[in-house]
N, C-alpha and C positions, 0 to 999 in steps of 0.2 A: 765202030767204037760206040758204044754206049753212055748217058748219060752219068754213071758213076766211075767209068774207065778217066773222061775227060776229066770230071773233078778230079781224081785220083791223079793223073797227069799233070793238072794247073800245080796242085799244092804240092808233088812229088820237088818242082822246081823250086818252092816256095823258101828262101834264106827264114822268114818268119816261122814259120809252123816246123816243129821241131817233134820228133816220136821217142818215146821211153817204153822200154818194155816191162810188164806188170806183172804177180803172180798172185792168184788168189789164195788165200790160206787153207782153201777146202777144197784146189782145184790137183788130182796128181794126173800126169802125161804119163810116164812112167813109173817104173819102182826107183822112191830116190829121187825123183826128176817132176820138178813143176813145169808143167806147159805155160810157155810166158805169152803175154800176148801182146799187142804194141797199139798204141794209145795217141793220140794228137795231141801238140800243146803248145803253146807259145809263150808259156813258162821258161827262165833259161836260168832260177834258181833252183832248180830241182839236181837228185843229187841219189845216186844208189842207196838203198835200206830206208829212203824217205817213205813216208805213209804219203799214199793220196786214196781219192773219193774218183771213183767213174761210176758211166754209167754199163751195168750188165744184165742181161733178161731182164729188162722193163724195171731195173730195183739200182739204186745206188748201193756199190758197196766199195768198204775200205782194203785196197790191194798194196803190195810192198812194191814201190820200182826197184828193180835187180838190172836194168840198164837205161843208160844214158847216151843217146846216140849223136855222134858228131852230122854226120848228115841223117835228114827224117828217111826214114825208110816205106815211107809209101810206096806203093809199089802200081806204076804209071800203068800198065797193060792189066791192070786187076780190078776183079770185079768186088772185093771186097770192100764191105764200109767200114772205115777207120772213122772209130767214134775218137770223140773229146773227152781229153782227165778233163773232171769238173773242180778240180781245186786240189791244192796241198792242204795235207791235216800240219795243222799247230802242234803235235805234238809238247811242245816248252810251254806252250799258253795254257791248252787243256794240265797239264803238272803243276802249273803255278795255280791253277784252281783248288786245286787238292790240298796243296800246302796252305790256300790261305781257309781251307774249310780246316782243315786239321790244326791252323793255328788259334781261329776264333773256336772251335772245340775247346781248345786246350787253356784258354782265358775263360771260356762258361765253367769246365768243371773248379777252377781256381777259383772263381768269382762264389761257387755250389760251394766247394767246402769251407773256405771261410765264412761265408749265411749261416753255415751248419754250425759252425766251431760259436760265433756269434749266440743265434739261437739257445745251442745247449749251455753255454756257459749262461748267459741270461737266466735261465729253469735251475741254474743249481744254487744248493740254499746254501747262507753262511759256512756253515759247520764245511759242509763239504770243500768251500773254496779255501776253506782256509788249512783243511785237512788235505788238502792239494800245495797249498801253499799259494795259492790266487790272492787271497783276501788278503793275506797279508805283504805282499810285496804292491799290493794296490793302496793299502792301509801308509804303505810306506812313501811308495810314489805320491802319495797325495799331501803327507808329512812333509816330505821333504819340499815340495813346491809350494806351501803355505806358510815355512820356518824365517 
C-alpha cells in the first residue's frame, strides 16, 4: 500500500469528510452525458445544482454539484487523489450585488434627469415659461403664499 492508498483508507472511514460529485460546464463523458467527478468536503450544507469553486489543472474553476453523497465515496484501495471543493459560490449574495448596483443606477439616472429638467428650465426665458404655462402658475404659487 502506498502512501496515497493509506490516506485514501484513513479518510474513506472518516464520518467528517464527506464527497459530492461535480460537472464541469465544458467537460462532455458522453453524448448527453457529463463525466462527474467527486470532490472532498466537510461542508454538510451543500446541496444538488449548488455552484462551488474547486481546484482543476492547476486553475480554480466553478462546477455544478449533481450529487450529494450519504457516505464519502473515497475509494480505500485507490490510488487516486481526491482533491478538496475550495468553497461554495454565494450565489443569493453575488445577486444581491447586482440589484443593489442596478438600484443605485437607477437613483443616479433620477437624480441626472431631474439636474437636467432643473438646468433647462433655469435657461428658458419668461415668454417661453409662461408660454408653457410655468411662469404663471409660479406667478400664482407665489400670490397665493404672499395674500
Amino acid at each position: 500500500m502506498n502512501a496515497q492508498q493509506i490516506l485514501n483508507a484513513v479518510q474513506s472511514q472518516s464520518s467528517a469528510i464527506k464527497t459530492v460529485g461535480v460537472t464541469f460546464k465544458d467537460t462532455k463523458y458522453a453524448e448527453g452525458h457529463q463525466k462527474i467527478y467527486t470532490y472532498k468536503t466537510t461542508r454538510t450544507d451543500l446541496k444538488v445544482d449548488d455552484f462551488a469553486i474547486v481546484e482543476a489543472n492547476d486553475a480554480l474553476k466553478i462546477v455544478k454539484i449533481v450529487e450529494v453523497h450519504d457516505k464519502n465515496k473515497i475509494d480505500s484501495d485507490s490510488t487516486i487523489v481526491f482533491k478538496w471543493l475550495v468553497d461554495k459560490v454565494n450565489l443569493a449574495a453575488y445577486q444581491a450585488l447586482f440589484e443593489s448596483d442596478d438600484t443605485a443606477l437607477e437613483h443616479i439616472k433620477d437624480d441626472l434627469r431631474t439636474k437636467r429638467a432643473q438646468v433647462i428650465l433655469q435657461e428658458l426665458s419668461t415668454e417661453t415659461k409662461v408660454a408653457l404655462g410655468i411662469e404663471s402658475q409660479n406667478i400664482l404659487e407665489n400670490n397665493n403664499g404672499n395674500a
